[in-house]
C-alpha positions as CSV (number, residue, x, y, z in Angstrom):
1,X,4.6,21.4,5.2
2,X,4.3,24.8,3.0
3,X,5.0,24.9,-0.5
4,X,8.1,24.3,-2.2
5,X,9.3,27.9,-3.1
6,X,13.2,27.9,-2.6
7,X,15.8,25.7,-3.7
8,X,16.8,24.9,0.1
9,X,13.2,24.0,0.8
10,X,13.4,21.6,-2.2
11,X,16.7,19.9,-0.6
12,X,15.0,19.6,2.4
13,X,12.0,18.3,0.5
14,X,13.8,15.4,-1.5
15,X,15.7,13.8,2.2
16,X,12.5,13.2,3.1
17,X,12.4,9.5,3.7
18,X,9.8,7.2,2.7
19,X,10.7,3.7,3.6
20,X,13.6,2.3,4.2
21,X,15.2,2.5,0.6
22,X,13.8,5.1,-1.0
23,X,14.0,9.4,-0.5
24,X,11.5,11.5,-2.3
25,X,14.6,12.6,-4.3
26,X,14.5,9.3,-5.8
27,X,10.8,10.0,-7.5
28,X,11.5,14.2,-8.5
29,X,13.5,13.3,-11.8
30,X,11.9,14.5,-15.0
31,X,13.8,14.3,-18.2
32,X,10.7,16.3,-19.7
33,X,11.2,18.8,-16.8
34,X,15.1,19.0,-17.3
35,X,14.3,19.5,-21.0
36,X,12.2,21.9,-20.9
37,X,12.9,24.1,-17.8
38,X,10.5,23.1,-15.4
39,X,10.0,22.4,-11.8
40,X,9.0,19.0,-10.8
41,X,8.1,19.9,-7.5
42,X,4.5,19.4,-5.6
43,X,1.6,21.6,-5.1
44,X,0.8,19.9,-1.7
45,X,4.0,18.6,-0.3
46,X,2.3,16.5,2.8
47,X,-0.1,14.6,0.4
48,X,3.0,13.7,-2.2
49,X,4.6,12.4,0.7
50,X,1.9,10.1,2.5
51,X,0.9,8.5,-0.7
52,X,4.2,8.1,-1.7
53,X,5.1,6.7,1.5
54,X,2.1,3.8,0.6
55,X,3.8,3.3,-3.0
56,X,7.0,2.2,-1.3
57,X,6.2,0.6,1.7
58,X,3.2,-1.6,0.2
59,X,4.8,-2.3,-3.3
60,X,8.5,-1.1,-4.0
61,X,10.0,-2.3,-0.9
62,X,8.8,-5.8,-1.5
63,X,9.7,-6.0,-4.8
64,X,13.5,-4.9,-4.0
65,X,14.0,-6.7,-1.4
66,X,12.7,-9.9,-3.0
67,X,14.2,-9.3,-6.6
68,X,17.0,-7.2,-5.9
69,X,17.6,-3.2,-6.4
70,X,14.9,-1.7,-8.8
71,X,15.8,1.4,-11.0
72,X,13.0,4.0,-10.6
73,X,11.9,5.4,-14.3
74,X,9.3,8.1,-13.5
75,X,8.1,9.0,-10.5
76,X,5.9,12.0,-9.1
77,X,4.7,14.6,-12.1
78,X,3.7,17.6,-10.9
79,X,0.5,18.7,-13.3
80,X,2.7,21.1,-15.0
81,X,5.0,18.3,-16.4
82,X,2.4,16.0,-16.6
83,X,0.3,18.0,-19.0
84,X,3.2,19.5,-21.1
85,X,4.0,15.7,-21.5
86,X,0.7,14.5,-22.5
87,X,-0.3,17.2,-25.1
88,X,3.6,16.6,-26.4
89,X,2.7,12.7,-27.0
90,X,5.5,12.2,-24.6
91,X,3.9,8.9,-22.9
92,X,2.0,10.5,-20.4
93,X,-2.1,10.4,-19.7
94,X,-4.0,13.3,-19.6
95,X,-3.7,14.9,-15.8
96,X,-7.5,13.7,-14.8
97,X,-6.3,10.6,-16.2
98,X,-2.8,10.9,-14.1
99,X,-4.4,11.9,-10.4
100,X,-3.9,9.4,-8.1
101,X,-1.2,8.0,-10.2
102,X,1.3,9.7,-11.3
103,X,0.4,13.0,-9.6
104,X,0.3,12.0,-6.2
105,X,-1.0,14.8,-4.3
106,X,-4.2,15.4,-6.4
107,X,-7.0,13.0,-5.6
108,X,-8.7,11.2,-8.7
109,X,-12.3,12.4,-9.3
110,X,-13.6,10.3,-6.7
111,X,-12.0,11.8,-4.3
112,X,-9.1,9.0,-3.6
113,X,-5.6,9.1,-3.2
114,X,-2.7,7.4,-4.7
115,X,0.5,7.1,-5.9
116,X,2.5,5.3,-9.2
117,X,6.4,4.8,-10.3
118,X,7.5,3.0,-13.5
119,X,10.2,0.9,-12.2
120,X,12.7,-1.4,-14.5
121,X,13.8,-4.3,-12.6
122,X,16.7,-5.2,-13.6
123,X,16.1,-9.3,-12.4
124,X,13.2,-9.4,-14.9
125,X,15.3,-7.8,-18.1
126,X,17.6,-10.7,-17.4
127,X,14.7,-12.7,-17.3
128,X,13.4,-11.6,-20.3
129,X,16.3,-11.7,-22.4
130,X,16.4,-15.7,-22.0
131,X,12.8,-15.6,-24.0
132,X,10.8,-15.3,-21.4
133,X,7.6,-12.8,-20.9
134,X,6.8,-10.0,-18.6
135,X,3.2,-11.9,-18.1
136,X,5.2,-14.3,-15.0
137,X,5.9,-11.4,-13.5
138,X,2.5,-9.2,-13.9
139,X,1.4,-12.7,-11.8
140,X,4.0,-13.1,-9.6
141,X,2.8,-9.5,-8.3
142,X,-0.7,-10.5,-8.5
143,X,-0.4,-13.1,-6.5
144,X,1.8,-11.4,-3.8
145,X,1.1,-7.7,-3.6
146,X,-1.6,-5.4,-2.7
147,X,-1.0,-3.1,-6.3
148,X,-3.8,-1.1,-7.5
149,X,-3.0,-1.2,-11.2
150,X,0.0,-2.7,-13.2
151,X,0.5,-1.8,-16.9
152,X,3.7,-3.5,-18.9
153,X,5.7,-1.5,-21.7
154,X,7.7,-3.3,-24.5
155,X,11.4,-1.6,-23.8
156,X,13.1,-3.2,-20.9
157,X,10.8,-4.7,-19.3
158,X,9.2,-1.3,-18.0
159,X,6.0,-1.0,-15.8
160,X,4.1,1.2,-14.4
161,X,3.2,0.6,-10.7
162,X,0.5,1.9,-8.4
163,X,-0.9,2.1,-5.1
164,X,-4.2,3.5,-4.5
165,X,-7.1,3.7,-2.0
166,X,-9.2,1.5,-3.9
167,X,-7.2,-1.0,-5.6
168,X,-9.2,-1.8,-9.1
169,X,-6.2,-4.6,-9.5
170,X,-5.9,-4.6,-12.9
171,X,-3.0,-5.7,-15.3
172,X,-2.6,-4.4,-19.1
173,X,0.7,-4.3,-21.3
174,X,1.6,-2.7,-24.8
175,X,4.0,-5.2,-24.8
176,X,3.1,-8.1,-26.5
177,X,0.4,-9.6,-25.4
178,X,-0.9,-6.3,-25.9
179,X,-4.2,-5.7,-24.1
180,X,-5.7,-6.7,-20.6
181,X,-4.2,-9.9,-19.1
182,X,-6.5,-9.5,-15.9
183,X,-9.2,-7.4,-14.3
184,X,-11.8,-7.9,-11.7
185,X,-14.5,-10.2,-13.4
186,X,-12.3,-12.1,-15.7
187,X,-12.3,-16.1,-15.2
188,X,-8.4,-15.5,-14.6
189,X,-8.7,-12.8,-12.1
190,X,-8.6,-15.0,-8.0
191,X,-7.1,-17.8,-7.1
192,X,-3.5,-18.6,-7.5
193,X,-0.9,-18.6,-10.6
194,X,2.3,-20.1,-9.9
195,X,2.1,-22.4,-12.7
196,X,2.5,-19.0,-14.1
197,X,5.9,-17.8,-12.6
198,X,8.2,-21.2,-12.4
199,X,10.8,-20.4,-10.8
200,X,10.5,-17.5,-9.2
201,X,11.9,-16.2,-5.7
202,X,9.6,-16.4,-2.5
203,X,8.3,-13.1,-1.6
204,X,11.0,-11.5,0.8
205,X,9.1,-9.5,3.8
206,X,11.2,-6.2,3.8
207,X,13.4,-5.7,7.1
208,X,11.7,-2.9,9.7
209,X,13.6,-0.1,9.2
210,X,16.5,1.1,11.1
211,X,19.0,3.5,11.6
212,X,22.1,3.8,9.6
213,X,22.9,2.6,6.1
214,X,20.0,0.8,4.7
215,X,20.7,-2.5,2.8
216,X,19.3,-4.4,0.1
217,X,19.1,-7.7,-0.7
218,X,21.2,-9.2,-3.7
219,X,19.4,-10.1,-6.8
220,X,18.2,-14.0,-6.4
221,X,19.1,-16.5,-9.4
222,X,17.7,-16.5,-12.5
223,X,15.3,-19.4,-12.8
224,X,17.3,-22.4,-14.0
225,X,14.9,-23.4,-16.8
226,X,12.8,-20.0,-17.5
227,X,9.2,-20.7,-18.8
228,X,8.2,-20.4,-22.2
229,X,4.6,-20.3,-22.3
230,X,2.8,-17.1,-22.1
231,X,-0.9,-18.6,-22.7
232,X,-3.5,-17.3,-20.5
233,X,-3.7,-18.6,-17.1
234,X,-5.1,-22.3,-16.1
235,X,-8.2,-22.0,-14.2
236,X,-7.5,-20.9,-10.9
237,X,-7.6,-22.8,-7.8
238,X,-9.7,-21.6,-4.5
239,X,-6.3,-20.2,-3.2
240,X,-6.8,-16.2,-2.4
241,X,-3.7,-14.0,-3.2
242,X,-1.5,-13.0,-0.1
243,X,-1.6,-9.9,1.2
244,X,2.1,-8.7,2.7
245,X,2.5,-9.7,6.1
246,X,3.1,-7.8,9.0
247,X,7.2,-6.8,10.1
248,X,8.8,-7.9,12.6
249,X,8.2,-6.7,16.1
250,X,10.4,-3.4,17.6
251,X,10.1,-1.6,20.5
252,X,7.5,1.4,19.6
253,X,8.8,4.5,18.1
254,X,6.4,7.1,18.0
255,X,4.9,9.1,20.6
256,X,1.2,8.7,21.6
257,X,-1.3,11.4,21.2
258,X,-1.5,13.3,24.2
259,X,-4.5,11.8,25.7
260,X,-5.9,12.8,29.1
261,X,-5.3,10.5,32.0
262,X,-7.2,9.3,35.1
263,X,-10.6,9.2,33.3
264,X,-13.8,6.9,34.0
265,X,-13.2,3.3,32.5
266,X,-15.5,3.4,29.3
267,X,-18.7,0.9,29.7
268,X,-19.6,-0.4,26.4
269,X,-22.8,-2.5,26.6
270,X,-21.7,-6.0,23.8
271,X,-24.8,-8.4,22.6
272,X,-24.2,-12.2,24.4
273,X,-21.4,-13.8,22.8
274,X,-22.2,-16.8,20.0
275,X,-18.8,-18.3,20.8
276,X,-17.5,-17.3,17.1
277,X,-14.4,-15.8,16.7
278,X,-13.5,-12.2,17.0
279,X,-11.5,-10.3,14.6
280,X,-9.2,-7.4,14.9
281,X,-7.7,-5.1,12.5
282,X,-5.6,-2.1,13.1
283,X,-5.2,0.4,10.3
284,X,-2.6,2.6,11.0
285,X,-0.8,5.6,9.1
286,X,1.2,2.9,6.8
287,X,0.1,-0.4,7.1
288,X,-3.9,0.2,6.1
289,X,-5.3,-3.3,7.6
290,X,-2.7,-4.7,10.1
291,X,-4.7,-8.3,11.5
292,X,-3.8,-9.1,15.4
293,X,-5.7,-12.1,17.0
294,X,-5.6,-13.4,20.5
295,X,-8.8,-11.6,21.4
296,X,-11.3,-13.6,23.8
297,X,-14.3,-11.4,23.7
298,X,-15.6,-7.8,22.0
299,X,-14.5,-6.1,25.2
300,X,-11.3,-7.5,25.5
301,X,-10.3,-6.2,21.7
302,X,-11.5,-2.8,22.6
303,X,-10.9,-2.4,25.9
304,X,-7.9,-5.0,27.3
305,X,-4.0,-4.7,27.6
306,X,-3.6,-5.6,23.6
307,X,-7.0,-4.1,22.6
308,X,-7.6,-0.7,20.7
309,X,-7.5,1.6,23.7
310,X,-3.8,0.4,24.5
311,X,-3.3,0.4,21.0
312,X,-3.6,4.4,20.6
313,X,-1.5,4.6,23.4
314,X,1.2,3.1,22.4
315,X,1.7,0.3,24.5
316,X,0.7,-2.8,22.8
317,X,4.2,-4.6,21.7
318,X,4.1,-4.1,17.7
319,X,6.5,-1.9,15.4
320,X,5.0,1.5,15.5
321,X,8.0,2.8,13.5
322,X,7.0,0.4,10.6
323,X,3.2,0.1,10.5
324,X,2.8,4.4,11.9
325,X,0.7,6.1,14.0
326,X,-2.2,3.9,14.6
327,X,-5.5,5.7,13.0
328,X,-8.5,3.4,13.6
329,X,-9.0,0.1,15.0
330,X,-12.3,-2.3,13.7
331,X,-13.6,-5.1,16.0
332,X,-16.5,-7.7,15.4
333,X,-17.6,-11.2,16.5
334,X,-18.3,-13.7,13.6
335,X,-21.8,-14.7,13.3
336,X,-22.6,-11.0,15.0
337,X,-25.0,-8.4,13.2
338,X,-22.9,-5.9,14.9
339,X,-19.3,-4.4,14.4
340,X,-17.4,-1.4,15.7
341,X,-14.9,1.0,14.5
342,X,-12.9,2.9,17.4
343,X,-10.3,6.3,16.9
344,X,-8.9,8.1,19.1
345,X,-10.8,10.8,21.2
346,X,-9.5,12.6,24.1
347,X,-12.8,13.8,24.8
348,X,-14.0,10.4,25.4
349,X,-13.6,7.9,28.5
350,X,-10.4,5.9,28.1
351,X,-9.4,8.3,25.6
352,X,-11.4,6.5,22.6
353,X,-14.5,6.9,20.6
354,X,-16.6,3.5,20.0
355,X,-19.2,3.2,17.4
356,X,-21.3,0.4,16.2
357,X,-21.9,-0.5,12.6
358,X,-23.3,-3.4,10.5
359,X,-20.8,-6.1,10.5
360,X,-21.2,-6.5,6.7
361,X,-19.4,-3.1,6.3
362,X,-16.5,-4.3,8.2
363,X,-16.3,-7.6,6.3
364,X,-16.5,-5.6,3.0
365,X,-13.1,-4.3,4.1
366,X,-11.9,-7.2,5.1
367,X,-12.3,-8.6,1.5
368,X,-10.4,-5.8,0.0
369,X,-7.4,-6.1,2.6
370,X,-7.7,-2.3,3.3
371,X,-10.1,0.6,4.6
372,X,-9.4,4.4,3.8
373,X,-9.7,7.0,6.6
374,X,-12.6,8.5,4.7
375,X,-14.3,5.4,4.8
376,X,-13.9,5.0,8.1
377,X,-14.6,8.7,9.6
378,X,-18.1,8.6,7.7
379,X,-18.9,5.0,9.9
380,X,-18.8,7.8,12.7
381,X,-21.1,10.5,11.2
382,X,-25.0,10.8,12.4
């Protein structure tokens, strides 16, 4: 996509879809950039729009469809507005500060992507208004969602929201409790806190996507008898958080890269099988760690009808359309020292490149529920 010059390049620009709700017009709205005569418009146009894509589809959709429509505060700051904001005291961090948050298509100094919205939901200002804190909800989206960072403001309800390569998965507020309620090595950070959010709706998996006028679901009742206790979380159980599950199945709506046909069946010599299970994850452009079982062996999960070579080319019965183009695929054996990542390769037998790794990278993903494609592409480098 070139840069955003014209003003019927920007319309174009903001109908860009990212999920089923939400249109990057939805995220360009600056009232410093209105004020002041700027243009809230991206430098990289592609990058804005595939991290923003991840901010909806992992975090905002969820969230709407569970608690009803969400109003979006501030979303994408190009630098410009970003800066003019934070030397003005205008409640924004500095633009280093801001990469991979707020400014979505500028990578944070190491190199990773991400994206952030504040968002007011207007379920939780009810909520609140019957003396209850914004802490049940900072763990209600602990406990639920893959967020990278949360961080709570006192008018409204108001919080920042973000998505991000490498989730830190951290929670502060200046809302009272001011200060960090969680981060990663804090007695409160794992298990479960329910105890924490009485009351509270069930996570609703958002719809796949579809054609026409998209819907949302209505707002669910209040809680009949809202919690009044905001004290720091009981210690938690051995109960990890969910991670969001994967949509429904559709018939595939993307076309497969056009790989060459009729080439040698790929040979790929697998250590003896210990009988331990074998696990499969998919990463694809949306959903970053998509888990399929079913798999007998290592060759089966690389090589058979559901396995990662039919995966690329588009015929294994999953929503294309909702997960996207399918990137990578990781396969190992418990109990193996061995793993493999495979991509796409046209050059390749069966139109796929195989390489081996140490299993314990693989399960390093695995723990944090995602793997980026830089990650990934340097398992394949000599």
């Amino acid at each position: 996509m070139p840069p955003i010059t014209t003003y019927t390049q920007l319309e174009d620009f903001g109908r860009i879809r990212l999920s089923r709700n939400f249109f990057m017009r939805d995220f360009l709205h600056s009232e410093i950039a209105v004020w002041h005569g700027l243009r809230n418009v991206p430098v990289n146009p592609d990058l804005a729009v595939r991290n923003g894509r991840m901010l909806c589809e992992q975090l905002l959709e969820p969230l709407q469809t569970t608690f009803g429509r969400i109003h979006i505060r501030s979303g994408y700051r190009s630098p410009e507005v970003n800066d003019l904001g934070n030397r003005n005291n205008l409640n924004c961090a500095s633009n280093e500060k801001n990469c991979a948050r707020h400014i979505w298509d500028q990578p944070d100094a190491n190199g990773q992507h991400g994206a952030m919205a504040c968002i007011v939901v207007p379920w939780l200002v009810d909520y609140m208004q019957k003396g209850s804190s914004w802490t049940a909800m900072a763990w209600w989206i602990h406990d639920h969602l893959p967020y990278a960072s949360l961080y709570f403001f006192a008018k409204l309800g108001a919080f920042n929201i973000g998505w991000h390569e490498a989730p830190e998965r951290r929670i502060d507020s200046y809302a009272p409790p001011k200060g960090c309620l969680t981060r990663p090595g804090m007695a409160n950070h794992g298990g479960t806190h329910a105890s924490e959010y009485p009351g509270f709706p069930q996570l609703v998996r958002p719809a796949a996507r579809s054609t026409g006028v998209s819907a949302v679901n209505a707002a669910p009742a209040l809680p009949a008898a809202p919690a009044t206790s905001i004290a720091e979380p009981t210690t938690p159980r051995a109960v990890a958080a969910p991670m969001a599950a994967t949509p429904t199945t559709r018939t595939p709506a993307f076309t497969p890269p056009a790989f060459a046909r009729n080439q040698p069946t790929m040979t790929t010599t697998f250590p003896a099988s210990n009988g331990g299970p074998i696990r499969y994850r998919a990463i694809h452009e949306k959903t970053l760690w998509r888990k399929a079982g079913g798999h007998a062996s290592l060759d089966s999960a690389i090589h058979g009808a559901n396995g990662a070579a039919a995966l690329f080319r588009g015929k294994v019965r999953i929503d294309y359309a909702t997960h996207g183009q399918p990137r990578y695929a990781v396969v190992w054996q418990e109990g193996q020292g061995t793993g493999y990542v495979i991509k796409p390769d046209a050059s390749q037998p069966q139109d796929i490149r195989v390489q081996s790794v140490p299993v314990q990278k693989l399960q390093a993903f695995e723990v944090a529920g995602q793997a980026s494609a830089a990650q990934l592409e340097a398992l394949f480098q000599p």
